[in-house]
C-alpha positions in Angstrom: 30.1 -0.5 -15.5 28.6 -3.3 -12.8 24.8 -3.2 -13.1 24.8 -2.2 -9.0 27.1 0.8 -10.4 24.5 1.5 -13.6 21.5 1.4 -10.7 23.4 4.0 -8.3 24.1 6.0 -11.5 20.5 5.7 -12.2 19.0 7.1 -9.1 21.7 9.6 -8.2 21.3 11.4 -12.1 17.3 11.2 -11.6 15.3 12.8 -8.4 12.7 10.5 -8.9 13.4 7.4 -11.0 11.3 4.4 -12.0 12.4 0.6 -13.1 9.2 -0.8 -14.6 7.6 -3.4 -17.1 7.6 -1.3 -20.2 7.5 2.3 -20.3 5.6 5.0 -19.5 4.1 5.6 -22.6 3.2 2.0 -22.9 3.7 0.1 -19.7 3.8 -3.7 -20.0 2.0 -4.3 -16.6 -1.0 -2.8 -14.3 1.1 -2.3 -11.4 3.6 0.2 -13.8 1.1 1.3 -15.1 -0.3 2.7 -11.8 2.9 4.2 -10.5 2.9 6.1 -14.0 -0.5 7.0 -13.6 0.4 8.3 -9.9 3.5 10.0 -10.8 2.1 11.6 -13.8 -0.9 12.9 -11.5 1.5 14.6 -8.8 2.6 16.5 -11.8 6.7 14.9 -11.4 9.3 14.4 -13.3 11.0 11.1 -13.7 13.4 8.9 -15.4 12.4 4.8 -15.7 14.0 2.0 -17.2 12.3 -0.8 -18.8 13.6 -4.5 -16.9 12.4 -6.7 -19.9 14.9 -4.7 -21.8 17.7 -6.1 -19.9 17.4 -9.4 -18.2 20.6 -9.0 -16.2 19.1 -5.2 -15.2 15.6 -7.0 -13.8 17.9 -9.6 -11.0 20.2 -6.3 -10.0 17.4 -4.5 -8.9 15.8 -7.1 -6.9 19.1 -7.6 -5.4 19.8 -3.7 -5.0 16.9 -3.1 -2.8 16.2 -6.4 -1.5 12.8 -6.2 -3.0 11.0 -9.4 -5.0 8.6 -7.2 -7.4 8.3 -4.8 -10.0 8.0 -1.4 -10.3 10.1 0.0 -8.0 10.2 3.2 -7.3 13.4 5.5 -5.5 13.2 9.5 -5.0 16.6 11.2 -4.3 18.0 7.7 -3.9 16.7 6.1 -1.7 14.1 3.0 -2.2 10.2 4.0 -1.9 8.7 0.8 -2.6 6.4 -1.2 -5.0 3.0 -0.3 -6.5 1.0 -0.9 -2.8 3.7 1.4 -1.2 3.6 4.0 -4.0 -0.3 3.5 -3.9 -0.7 4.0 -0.3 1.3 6.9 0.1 -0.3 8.7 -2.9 -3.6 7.8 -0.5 -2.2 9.3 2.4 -0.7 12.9 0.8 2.8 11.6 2.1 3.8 10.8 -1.6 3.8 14.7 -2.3 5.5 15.6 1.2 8.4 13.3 0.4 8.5 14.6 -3.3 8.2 18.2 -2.4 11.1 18.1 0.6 
């Protein structure tokens, strides 16, 4: 299985899925850290992967979702954003609205 193919896998099996530094029990960077910390306080499930784990893993998902950073964050499979994004729309309520549709 192509990394692309383990990503789709990945956010097709999980509504709400997370790649991040570390893990959410010990996240290896603030800006995980913070999407955790959202997540966990919208009361949702998720499934993450760790990208230091896996150095091939951490360039897929840049180049899945054209984005340059880390954590990225996709609900029912499509691409949310990065910690600002995620941040923001926590902010704003529209985090919740897009989780609970």
């Amino acid at each position: 299985m192509s990394k692309q193919d383990e990503i789709q896998n990945d956010i097709s099996t999980h509504t709400v899925m997370l790649y991040m530094k570390g893990t959410p029990d010990e996240p290896a960077c603030g800006f995980s850290a913070k999407v955790v910390d959202i997540l966990e306080t919208v009361g949702t499930e998720f499934g993450s992967k760790n990208i230091l784990e896996d150095e091939e893993l951490r360039q897929a998902i840049k180049d899945f979702s054209q984005w340059p950073t880390i954590p990225q964050l996709y609900i029912k499979g499509e691409f949310i954003g990065g910690c600002d994004v995620v941040t923001e729309l926590f902010q704003t309520g529209e985090l919740e609205r897009i989780l609970a549709e």
